[in-house]
N, C-alpha and C positions, 0 to 999 in steps of 0.2 A: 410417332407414339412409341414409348418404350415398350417392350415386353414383357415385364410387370402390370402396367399398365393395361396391355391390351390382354392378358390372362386375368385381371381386376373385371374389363368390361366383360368378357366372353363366360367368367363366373355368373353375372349379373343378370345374361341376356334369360330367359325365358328359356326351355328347352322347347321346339316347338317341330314335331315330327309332321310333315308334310307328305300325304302317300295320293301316289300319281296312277291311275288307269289309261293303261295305252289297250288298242287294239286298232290295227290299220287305220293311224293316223299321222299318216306322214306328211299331210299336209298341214297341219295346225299341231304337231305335236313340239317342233322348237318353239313356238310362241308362249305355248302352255309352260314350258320348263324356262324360258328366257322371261316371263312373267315372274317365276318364282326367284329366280336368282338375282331380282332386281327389288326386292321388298327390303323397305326401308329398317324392317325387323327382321333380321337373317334366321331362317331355317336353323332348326338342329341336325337337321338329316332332311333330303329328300329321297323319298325312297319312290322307284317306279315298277311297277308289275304290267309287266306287257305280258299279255293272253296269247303268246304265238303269233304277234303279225304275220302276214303276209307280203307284204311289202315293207318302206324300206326306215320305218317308223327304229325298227333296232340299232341299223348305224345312228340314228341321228341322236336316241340314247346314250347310247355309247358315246358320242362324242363330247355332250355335255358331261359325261361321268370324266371322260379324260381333261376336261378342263376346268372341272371342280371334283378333285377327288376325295378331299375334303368330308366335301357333305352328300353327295350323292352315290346310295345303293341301289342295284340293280337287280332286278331279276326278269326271266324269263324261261316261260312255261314251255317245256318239250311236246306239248299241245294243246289245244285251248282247254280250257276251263269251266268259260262261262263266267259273266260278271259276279254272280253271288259266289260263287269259290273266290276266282279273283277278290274281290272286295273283301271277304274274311282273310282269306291270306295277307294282301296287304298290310291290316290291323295289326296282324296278326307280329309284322315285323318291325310296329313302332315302339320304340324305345323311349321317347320324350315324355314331360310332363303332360302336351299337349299334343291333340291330335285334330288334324284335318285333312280331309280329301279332295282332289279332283278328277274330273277326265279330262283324257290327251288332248282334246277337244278347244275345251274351253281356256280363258285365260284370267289375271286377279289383276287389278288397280295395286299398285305401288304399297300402299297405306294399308292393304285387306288386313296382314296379320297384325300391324301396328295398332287400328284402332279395334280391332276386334278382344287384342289381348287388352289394350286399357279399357274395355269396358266391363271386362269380367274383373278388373280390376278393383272399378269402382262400384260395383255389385260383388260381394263377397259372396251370398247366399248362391248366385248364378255360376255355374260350370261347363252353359254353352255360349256361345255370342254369335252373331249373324249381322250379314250386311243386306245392303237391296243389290237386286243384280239389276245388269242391263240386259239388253238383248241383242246377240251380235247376229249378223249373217256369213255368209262362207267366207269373206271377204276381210271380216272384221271391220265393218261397218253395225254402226249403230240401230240398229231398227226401234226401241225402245226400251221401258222397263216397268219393272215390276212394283214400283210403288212410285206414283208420281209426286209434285211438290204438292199437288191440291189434295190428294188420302190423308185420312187419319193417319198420325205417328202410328207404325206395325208396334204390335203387342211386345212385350217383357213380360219381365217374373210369373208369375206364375200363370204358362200358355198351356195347359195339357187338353182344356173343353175344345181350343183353337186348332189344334195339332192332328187331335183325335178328329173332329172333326172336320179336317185335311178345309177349314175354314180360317185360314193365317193374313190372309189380304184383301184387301177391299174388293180391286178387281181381277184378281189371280188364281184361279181355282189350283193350286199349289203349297208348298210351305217352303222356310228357308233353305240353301245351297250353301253346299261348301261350309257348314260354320267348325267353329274349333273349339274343342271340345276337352276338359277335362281327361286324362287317359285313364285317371281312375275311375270316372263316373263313367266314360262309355264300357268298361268292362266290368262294372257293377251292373248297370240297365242290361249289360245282355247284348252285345252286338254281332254276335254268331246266330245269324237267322237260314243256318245249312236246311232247317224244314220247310221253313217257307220260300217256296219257290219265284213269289213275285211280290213286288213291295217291300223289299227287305228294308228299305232306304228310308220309305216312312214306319214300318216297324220298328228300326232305331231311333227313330226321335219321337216316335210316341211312349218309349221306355225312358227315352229321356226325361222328358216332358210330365211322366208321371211324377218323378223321383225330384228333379232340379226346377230352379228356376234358370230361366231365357233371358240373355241382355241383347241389345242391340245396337251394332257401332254407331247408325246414325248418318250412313252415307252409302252411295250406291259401293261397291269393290269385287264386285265378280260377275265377270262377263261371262253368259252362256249363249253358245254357238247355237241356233237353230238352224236344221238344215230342212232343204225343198223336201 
């Protein structure tokens, strides 16, 4: 491909900032970033906020930053935090059109940001989108998921009664993970929840939620780790 060419497609792509939560996860945290640098829709940035590991979760940041220097920012805190700092900080350093999160933890199916952004696509009024997750264990074994083939199709457009009433799946007492989001709309709802101490996470999608309509990709793409 010339470089014309690949400056034409790199114009085109989506800006799509990806912000990473570590904290001593040195065992699932290259999965989580080797997840992200294999999506069929490439990142604009991944940024990773590590809270002061403790172990050895930093080298192994660092080593993905050194062999995508590209697209991956780094940071880490000269001591912890806590996730609701963490978490706003994070935000705090996306620069993309879009935005979405994960933990060191967890890992995304191929596809997460590809069909995620063509659905917000094909919903113009919508500014968030969301997949089904699975359920992984330590091992990254399957244990299940969150919407099976026999549920109702999960909710779209306009989900706020669902959200608010943390009432989003049939059998889940939960809501969606990981979705990508609008960077303008999550800093219009308000995504700096430094007062609220707990819930911050459905806080922001119930601001969401009030303001936008919800699409959804329509396939499971993000795996969450349970642990014993």
């Amino acid at each position: 491909m010339s470089s014309t060419k690949k400056q034409d497609k790199q114009a085109k792509q989506p800006k799509i900032s990806v912000v990473v939560f570590s904290y001593n996860f040195e065992k699932f945290i290259g999965e989580c970033l080797q997840s992200l640098v294999k999506q069929t829709l490439k990142p604009y940035e991944i940024i990773v906020c590590d809270d002061h590991s403790t172990d050895s979760s930093w080298e192994i940041i660092e080593n993905y930053k050194s062999k995508y220097p590209d697209i991956f920012k780094t940071h880490r805190h000269s001591q912890n935090i806590g996730h609701i700092k963490n978490g706003k900080f994070g935000k705090d350093q996306a620069k993309g059109t879009y935005v979405t999160v994960i933990d060191g933890d967890d890992r995304w199916l191929p596809k997460k940001l590809e069909l995620e952004y063509k659905a917000l696509q094909k919903n113009p009024k919508a500014k968030v989108a969301y997949s089904n997750v699975l359920m992984i264990d330590e091992r990254g074994n399957k244990t299940g998921q969150w919407i099976s083939e026999n549920d109702p199709r999960p909710p779209s457009g306009d989900v706020f009664t669902q959200v608010f009433g943390k009432r989003f799946f049939e059998r889940q007492r939960s809501l969606f993970r990981n979705q990508l989001m609008e960077r303008k709309a999550m800093i219009e709802a308000g995504y700096d929840a430094g007062n609220i101490p707990i819930h911050a996470d459905w806080n922001l999608k119930i601001r969401l939620a009030a303001k936008y309509e919800v699409a959804y990709s329509g396939a499971a793409l993000v795996e969450y780790r349970e642990h014993p």
